[in-house]
C-alpha positions as CSV (number, residue, x, y, z in Angstrom):
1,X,158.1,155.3,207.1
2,X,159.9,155.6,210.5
3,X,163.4,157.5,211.0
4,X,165.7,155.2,212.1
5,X,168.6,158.0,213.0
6,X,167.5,161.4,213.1
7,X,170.1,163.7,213.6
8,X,169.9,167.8,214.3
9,X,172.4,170.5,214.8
10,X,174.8,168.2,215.9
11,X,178.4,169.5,216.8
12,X,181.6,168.0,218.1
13,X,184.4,169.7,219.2
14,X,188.1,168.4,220.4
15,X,190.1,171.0,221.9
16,X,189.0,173.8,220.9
17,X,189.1,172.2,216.5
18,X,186.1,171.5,215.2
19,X,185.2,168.0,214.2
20,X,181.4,168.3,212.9
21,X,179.7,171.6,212.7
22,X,175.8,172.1,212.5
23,X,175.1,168.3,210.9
24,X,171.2,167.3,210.9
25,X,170.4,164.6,208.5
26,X,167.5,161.6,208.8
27,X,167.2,157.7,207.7
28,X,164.7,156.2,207.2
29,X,163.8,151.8,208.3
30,X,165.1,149.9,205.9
31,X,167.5,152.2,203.9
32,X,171.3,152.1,203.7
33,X,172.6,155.8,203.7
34,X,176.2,156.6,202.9
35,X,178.7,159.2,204.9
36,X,180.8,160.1,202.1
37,X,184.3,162.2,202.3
38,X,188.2,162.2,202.8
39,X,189.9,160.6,205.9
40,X,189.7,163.4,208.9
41,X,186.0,164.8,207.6
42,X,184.1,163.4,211.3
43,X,182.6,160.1,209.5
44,X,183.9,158.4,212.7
45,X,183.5,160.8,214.9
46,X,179.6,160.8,213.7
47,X,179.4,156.7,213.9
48,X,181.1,156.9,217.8
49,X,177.9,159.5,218.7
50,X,175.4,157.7,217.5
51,X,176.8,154.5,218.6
52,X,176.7,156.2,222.2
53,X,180.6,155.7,222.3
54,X,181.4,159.6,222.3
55,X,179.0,162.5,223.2
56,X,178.3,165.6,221.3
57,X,178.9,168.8,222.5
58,X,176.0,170.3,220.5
59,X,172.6,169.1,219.1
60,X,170.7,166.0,219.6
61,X,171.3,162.5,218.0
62,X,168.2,160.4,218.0
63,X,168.4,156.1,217.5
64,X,165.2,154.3,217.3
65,X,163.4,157.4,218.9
66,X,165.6,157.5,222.1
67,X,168.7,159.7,222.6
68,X,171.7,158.1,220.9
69,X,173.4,158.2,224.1
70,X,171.2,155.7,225.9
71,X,172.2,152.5,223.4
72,X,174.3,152.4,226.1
73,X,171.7,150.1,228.1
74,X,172.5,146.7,227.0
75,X,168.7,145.6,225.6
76,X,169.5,148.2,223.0
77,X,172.9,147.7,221.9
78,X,171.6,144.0,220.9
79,X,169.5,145.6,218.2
80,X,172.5,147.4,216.2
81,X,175.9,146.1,215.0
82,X,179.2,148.1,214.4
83,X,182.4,147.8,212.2
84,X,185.2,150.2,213.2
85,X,188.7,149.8,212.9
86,X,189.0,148.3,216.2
87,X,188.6,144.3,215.6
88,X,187.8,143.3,219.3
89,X,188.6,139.9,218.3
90,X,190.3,137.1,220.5
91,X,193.6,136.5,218.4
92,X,194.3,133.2,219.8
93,X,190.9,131.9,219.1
94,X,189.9,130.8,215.2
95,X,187.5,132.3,213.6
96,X,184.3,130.2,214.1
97,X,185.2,130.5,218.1
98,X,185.4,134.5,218.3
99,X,182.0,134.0,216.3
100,X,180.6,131.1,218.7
101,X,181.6,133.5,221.9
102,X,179.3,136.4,220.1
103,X,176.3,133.8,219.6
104,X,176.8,133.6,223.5
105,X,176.3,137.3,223.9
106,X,173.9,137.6,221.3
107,X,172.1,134.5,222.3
108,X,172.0,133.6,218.6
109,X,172.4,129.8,217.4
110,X,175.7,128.4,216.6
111,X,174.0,127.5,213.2
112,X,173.9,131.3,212.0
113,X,177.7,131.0,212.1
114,X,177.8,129.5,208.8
115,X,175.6,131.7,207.2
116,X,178.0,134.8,208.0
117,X,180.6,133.1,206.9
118,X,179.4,132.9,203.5
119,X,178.5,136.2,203.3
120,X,181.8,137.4,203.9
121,X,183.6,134.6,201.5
122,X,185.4,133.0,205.0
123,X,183.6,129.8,205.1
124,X,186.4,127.4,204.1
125,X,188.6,129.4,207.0
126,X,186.4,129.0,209.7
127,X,189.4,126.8,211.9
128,X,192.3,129.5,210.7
129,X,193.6,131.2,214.0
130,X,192.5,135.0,214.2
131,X,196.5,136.1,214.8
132,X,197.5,134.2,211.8
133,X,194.9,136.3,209.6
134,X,195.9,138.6,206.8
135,X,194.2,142.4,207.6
136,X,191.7,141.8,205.1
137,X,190.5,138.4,206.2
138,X,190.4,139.9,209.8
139,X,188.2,142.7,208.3
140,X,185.7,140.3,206.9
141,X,185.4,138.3,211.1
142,X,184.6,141.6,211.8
143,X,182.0,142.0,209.0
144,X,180.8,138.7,210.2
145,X,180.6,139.3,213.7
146,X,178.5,142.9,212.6
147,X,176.1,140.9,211.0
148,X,175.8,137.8,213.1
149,X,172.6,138.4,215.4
150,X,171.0,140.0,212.4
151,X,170.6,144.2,214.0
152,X,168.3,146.1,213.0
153,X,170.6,149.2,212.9
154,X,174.4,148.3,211.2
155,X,177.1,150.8,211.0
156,X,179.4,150.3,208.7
157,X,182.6,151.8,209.0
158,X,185.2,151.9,205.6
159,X,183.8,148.2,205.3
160,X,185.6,147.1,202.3
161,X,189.0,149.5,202.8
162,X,191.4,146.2,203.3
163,X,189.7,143.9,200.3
164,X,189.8,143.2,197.3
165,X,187.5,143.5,194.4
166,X,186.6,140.3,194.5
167,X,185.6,140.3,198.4
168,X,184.3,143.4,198.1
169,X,181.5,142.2,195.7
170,X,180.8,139.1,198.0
171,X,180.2,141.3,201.1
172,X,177.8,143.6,198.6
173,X,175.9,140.9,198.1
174,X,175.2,140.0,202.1
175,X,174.5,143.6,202.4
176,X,171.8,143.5,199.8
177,X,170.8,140.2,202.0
178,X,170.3,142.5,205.1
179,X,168.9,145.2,203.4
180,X,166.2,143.0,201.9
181,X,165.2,141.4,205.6
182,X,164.9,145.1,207.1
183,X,168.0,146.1,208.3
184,X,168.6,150.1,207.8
185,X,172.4,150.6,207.2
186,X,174.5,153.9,208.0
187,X,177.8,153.4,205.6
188,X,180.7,155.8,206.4
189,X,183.0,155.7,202.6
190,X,185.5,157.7,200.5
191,X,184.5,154.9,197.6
192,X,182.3,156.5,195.7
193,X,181.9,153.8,193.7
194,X,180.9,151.3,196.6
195,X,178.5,154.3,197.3
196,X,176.8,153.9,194.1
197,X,176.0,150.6,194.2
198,X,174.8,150.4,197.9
199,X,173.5,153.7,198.7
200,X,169.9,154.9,198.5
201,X,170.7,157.9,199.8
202,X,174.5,160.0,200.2
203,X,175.5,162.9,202.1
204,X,179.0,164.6,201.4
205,X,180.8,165.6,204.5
206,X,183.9,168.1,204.3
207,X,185.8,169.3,207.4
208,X,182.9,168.4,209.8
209,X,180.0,170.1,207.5
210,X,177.3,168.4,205.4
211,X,177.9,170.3,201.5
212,X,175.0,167.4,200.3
213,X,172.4,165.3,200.4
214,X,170.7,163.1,198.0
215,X,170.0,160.4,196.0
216,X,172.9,159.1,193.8
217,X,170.7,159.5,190.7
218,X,169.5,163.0,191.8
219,X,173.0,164.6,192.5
220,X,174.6,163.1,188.9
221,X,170.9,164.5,187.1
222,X,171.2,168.1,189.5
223,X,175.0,168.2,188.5
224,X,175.4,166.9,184.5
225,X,176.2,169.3,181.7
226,X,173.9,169.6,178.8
227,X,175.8,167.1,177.1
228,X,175.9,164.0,175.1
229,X,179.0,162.1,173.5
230,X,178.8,160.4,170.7
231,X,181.6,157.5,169.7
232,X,181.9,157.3,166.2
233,X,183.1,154.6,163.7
234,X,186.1,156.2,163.4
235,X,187.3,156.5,167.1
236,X,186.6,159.5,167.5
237,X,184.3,161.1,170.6
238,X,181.9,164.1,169.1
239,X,180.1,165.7,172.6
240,X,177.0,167.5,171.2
241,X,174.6,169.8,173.1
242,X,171.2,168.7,173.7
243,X,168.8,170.1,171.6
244,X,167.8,170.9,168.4
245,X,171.2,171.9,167.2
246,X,172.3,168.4,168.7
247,X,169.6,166.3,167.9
248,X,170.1,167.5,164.1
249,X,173.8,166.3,164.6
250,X,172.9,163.5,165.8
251,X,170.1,162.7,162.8
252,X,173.0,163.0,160.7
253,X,175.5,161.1,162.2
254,X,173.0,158.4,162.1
255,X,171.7,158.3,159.0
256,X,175.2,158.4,157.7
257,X,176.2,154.8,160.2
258,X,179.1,156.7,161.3
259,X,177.2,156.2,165.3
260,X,179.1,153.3,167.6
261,X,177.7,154.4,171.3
262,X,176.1,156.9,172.7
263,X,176.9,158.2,176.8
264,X,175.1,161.2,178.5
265,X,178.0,163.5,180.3
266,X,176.3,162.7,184.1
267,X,179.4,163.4,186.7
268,X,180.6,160.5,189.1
269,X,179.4,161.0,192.8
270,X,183.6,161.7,193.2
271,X,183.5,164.5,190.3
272,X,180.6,165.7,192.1
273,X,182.4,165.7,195.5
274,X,185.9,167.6,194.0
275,X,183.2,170.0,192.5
276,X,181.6,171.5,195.6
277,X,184.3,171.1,197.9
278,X,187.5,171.6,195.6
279,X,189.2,168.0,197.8
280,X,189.3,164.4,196.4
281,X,188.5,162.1,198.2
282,X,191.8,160.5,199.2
């Protein structure tokens, strides 16, 4: 399978302070990797390289094979969409204009308008004026406008940081949608739960440096105790070791009906995180 992004040595520096230090990663077509860490770790900063909006200083940056820095030319910026924290949107416009004038540029019919819409839960809003929007309906035109002309490449920046739970679950699901038609997504997130249910693949990033990389299921196998806990009847939580000693325990327990549920000790991607970096991701 293809790399998508493929990413080596890179390094960013901003007066003489370090922003990302010695970064190499690789994604491949079709998956949707997540840039975890705190605010002020370089997720953006990475998202403005490869989106040609910033160079590095150091190492090479690689999108669809070429040099990040020529997406630039305007036949390749077509095939990737971005959410930042800049909206870009016309404020005096509603929202199914700002989204007609982007079918314009991205030569895309005025019929997929609807479809964004109801991935980002805004299709009953469509007339609402942009500068009468609440922040997290004016996050969701920008979702919508990311995933209008269908890219091949989406960067997602903190997509979900202004929603609620509710929103946030619709826009999962049109991510899954875009997934599932090819698109290969590069998700910058301190949500570690938001990263478990969207990501394939993780990397932690602390103060500018890569501490991780994996799959959500490896890194909670590669960092769980040797433990089980064992709700009984009685409310109380028994953690047993595995093994024979355990599995003994556990004969008993059973065989006695005193066993409600049973939970293996695997860390949260976040435990993990405050682990090997000592921060929380806040």
């Amino acid at each position: 399978m293809e790399n998508i992004i493929e990413v080596q040595s890179l390094a960013k520096l901003f007066a003489n302070q370090t922003a990302l230090e010695d970064v190499s990663f690789q994604i491949k077509k079709g998956e949707t990797f997540g840039f975890l860490g705190p605010s002020g770790s370089g997720k953006t900063t990475t998202i403005k390289i490869l989106t040609a909006q910033m160079a590095q200083t150091d190492g090479e940056a690689y999108v669809f094979g070429r040099p990040a820095h020529l997406l630039k030319d305007p036949a390749q910026r077509g095939r990737i969409g971005v959410l930042t924290d800049n909206s870009g949107l016309y404020e005096r416009l509603s929202i199914y204009d700002n989204l007609k004038l982007y079918c314009g540029l991205y030569n895309v019919p005025h019929s997929r308008i609807d479809e964004v819409l109801e991935m980002v839960n805004l299709k009953d809003e469509r007339k609402k004026v942009v500068s009468k929007l609440s922040k997290g309906m004016t996050q969701r035109v920008t979702l919508a406008r990311a995933f209008l002309h269908k890219p091949d490449l989406l960067f997602l920046d903190e997509p979900t940081s202004a929603l609620d739970p509710v929103n946030s679950r619709h826009i999962y699901r049109g991510l899954d949608q875009l997934k599932e038609n090819g698109t290969t997504i590069f998700l910058t997130t301190h949500d570690m739960n938001e990263a478990e249910l969207l990501c394939d693949r993780v990397a932690f990033l602390n103060k500018g440096k890569i501490q991780l990389i994996g799959t959500p299921k490896q890194l909670r196998k590669q960092y769980a105790d040797n433990t089980i806990s064992v709700e009984l009847d009685n409310g109380h939580i028994e953690v047993l070791e595995k093994g024979e000693k355990g599995a003994q325990r556990m004969y008993q327990l059973m065989s006695e009906n005193k066993v409600v549920s049973v939970n293996s000790n695997e860390p949260t991607l976040g435990d993990i995180f405050v682990e090997i970096t000592g921060r929380k991701l806040s």
